[in-house]
N, CA, C and O of each residue as an XYZ file, in Angstrom:
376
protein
N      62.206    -49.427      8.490
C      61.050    -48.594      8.754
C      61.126    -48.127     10.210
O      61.072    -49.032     11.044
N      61.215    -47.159     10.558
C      61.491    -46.327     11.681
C      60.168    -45.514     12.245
O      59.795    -44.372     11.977
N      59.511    -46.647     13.246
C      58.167    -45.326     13.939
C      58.554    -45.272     15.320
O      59.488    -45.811     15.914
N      57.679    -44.542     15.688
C      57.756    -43.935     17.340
C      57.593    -45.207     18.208
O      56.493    -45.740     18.354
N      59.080    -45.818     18.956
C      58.901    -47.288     19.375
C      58.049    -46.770     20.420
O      57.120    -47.577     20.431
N      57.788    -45.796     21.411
C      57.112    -46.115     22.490
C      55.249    -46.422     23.004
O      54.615    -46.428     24.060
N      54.916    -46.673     21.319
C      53.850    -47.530     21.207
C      53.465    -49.114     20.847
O      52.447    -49.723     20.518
N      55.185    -49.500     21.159
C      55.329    -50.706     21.121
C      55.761    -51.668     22.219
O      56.802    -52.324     22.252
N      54.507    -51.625     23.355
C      55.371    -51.917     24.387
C      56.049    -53.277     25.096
O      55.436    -54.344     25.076
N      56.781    -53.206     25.445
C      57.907    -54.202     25.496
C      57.059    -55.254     26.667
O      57.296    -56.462     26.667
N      56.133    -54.682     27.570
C      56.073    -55.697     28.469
C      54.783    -56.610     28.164
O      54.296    -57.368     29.003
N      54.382    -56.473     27.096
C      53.218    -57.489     26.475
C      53.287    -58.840     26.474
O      54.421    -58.735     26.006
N      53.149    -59.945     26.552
C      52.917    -61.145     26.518
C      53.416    -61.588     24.926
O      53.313    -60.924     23.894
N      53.911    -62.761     25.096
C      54.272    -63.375     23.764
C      53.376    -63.510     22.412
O      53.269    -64.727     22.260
N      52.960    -63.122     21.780
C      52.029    -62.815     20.744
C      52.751    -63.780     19.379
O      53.509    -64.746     19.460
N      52.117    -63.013     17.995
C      52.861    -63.398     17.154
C      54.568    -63.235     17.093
O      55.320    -63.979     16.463
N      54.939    -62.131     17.870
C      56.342    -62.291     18.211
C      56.698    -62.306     19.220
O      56.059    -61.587     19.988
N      57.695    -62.971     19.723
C      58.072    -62.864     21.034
C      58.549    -62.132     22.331
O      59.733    -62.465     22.276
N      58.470    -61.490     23.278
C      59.286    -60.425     23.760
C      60.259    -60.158     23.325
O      60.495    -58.988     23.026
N      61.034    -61.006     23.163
C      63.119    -61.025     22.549
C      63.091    -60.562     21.046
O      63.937    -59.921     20.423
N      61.750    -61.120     20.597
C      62.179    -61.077     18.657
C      61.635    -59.274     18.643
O      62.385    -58.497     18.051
N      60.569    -58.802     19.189
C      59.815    -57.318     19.043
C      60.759    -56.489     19.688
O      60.768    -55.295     19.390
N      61.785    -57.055     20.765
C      62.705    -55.908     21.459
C      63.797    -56.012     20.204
O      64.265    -54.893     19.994
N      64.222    -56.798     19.507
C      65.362    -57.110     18.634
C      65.078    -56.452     17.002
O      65.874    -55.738     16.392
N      63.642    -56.940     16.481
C      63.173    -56.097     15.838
C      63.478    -54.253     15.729
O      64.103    -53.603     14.891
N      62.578    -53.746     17.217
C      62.909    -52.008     17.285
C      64.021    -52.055     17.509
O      64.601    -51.299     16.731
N      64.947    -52.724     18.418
C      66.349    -51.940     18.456
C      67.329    -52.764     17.731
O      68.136    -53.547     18.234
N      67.174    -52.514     16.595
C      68.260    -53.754     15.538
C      69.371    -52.705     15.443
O      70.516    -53.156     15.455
N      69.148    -50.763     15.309
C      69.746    -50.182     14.866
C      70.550    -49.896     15.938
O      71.653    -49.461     15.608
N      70.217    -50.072     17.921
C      71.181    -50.090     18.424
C      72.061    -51.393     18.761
O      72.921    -51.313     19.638
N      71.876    -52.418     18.165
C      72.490    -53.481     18.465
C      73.876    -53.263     17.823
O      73.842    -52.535     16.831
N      74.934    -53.677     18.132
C      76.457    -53.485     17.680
C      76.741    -54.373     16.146
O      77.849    -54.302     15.615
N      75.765    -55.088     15.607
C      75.950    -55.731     14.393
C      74.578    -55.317     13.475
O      74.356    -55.858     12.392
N      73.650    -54.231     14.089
C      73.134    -53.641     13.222
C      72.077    -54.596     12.396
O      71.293    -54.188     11.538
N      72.224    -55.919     12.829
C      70.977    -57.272     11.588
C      70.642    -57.932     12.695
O      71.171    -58.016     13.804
N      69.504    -58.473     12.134
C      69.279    -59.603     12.793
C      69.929    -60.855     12.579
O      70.646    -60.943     11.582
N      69.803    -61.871     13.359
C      70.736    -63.267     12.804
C      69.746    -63.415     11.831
O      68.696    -62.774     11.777
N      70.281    -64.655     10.742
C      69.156    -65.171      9.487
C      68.329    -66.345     10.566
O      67.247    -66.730     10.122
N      68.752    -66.929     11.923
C      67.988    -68.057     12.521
C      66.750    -66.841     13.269
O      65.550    -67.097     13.167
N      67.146    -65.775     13.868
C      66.180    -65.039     14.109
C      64.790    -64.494     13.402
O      63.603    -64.422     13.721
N      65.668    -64.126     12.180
C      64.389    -63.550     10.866
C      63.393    -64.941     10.331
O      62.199    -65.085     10.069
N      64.674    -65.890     10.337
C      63.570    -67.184      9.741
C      62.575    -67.683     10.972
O      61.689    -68.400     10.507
N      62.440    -67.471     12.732
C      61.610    -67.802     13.354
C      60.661    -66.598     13.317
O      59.469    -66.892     13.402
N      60.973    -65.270     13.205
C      60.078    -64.456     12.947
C      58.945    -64.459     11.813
O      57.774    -64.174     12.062
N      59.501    -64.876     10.312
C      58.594    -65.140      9.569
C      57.607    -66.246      9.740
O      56.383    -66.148      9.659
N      58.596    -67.731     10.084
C      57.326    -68.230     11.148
C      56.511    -68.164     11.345
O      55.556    -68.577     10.687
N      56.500    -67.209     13.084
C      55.857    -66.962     13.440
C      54.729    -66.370     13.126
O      53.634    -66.703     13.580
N      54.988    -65.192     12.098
C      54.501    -64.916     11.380
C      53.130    -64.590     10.512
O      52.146    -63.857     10.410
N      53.958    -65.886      9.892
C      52.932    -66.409      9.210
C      51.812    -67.329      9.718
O      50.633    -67.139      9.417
N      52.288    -68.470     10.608
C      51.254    -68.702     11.629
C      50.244    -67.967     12.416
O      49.178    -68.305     12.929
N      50.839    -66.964     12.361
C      49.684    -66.240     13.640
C      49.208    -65.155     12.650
O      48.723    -64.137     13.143
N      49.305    -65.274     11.126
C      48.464    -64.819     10.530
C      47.121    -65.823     10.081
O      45.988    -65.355      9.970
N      47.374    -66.965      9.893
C      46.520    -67.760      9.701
C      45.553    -68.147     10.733
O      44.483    -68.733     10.565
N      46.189    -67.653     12.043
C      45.182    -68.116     13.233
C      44.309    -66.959     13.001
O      43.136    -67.271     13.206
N      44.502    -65.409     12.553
C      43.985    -64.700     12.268
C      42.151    -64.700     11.801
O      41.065    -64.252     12.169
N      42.944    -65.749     10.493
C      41.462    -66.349      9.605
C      40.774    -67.145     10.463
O      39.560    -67.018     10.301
N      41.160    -68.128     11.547
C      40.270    -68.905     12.296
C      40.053    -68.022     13.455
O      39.253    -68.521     14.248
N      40.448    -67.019     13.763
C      39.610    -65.953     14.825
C      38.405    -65.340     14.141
O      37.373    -64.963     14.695
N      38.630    -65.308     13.151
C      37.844    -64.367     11.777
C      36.594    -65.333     11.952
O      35.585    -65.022     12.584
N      36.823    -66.712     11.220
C      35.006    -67.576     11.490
C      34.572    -68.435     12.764
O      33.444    -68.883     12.968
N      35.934    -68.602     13.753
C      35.775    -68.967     14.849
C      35.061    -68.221     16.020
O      34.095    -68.789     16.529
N      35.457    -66.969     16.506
C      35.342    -66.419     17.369
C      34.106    -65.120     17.324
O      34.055    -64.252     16.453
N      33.214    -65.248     18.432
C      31.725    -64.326     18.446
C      32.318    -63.085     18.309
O      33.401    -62.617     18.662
N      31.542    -62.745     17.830
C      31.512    -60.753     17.203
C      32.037    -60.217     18.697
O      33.051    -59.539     18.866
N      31.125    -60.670     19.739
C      30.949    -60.269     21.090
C      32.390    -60.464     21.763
O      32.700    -59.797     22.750
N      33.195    -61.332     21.238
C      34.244    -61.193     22.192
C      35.583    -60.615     21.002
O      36.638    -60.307     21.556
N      35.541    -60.484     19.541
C      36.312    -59.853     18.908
C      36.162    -58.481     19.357
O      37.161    -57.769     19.247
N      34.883    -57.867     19.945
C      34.773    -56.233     19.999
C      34.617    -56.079     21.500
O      34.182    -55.012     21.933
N      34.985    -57.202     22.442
C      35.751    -57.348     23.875
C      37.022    -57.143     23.522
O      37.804    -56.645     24.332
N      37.273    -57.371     22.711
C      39.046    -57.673     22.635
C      39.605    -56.280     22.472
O      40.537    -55.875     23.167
N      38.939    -55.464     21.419
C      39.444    -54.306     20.914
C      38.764    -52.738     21.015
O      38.993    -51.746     20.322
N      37.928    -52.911     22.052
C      36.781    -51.785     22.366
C      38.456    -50.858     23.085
O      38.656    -49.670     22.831
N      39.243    -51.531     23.774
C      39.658    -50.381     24.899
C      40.961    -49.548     23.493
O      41.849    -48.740     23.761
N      40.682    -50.012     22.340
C      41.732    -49.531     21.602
C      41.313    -48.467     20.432
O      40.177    -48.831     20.125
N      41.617    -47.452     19.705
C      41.025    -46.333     18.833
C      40.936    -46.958     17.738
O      41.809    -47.811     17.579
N      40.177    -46.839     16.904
C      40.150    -47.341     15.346
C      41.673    -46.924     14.738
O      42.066    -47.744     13.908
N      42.641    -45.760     15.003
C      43.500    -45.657     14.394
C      44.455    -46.193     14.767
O      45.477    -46.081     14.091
N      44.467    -47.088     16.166
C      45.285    -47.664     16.730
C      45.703    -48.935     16.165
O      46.786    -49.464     15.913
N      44.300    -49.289     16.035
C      44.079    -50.946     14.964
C      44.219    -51.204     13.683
O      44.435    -52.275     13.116
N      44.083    -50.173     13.285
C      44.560    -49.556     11.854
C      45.723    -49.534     11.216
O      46.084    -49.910     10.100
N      46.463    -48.816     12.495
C      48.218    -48.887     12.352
C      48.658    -50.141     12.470
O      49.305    -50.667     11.565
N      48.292    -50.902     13.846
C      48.592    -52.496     13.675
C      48.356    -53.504     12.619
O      49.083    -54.497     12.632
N      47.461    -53.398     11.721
C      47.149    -53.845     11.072
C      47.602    -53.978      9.245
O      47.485    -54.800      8.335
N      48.206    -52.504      9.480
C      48.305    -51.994      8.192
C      49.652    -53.100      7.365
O      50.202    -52.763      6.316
N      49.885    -54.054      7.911
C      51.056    -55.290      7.888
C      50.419    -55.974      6.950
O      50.964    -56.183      5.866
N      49.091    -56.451      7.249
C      48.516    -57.252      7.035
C      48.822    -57.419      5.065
O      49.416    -58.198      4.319
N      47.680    -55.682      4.892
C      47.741    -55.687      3.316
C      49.115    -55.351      2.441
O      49.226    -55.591      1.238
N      49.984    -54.839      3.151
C      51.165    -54.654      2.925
C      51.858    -56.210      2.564
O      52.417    -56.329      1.473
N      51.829    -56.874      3.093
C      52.552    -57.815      2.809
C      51.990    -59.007      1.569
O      52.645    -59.870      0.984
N      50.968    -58.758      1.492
C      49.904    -59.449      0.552
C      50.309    -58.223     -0.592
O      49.940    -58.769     -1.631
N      50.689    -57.290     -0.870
C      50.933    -56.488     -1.856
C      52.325    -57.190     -2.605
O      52.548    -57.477     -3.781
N      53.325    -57.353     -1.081
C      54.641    -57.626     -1.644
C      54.833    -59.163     -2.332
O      55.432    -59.471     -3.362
N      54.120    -59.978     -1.402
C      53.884    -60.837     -2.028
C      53.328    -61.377     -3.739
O      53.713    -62.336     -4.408
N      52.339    -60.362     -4.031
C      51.714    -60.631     -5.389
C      50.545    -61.531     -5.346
O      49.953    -61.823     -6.385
């Protein structure tokens, strides 16, 4: 899946993926072997999946007031696009 990397920016803080795994991710197609390693993809899913589940405990954990601190400086279509992982993968899954 190929989007416009320069809304993905590289100097963000370690999140659900890591600086190394999100730079390795967008540029897999200039890397000289073209894949990721299988030890890479298996810490990515991981990750993953963990920091989808922290998701749900941000969801009943955390005040309205600081979820819409978190994401006021960003466009609804911005969050939208980030997000759009979410149901996608719950599709592929079944």
């Amino acid at each position: 899946m190929q989007q416009d990397q320069s809304k993905y920016d590289s100097d963000r803080p370690n999140s659900v993926l890591t600086v190394s795994h999100r730079d390795r991710l967008i540029n897999t197609e200039a890397d000289s072997s073209g894949d990721l390693t299988s030890k890479t993809r298996q810490r990515i899913r991981e990750r993953t999946l963990s920091g989808t589940k922290d998701l749900g405990i941000l969801y009943e954990y955390l005040d309205d007031r600081d979820i819409e601190q978190t994401f006021e400086s960003y466009s609804t279509e911005e969050i939208m696009d980030a997000m759009r992982f979410l149901p996608a993968s719950v599709w592929h899954t079944g």
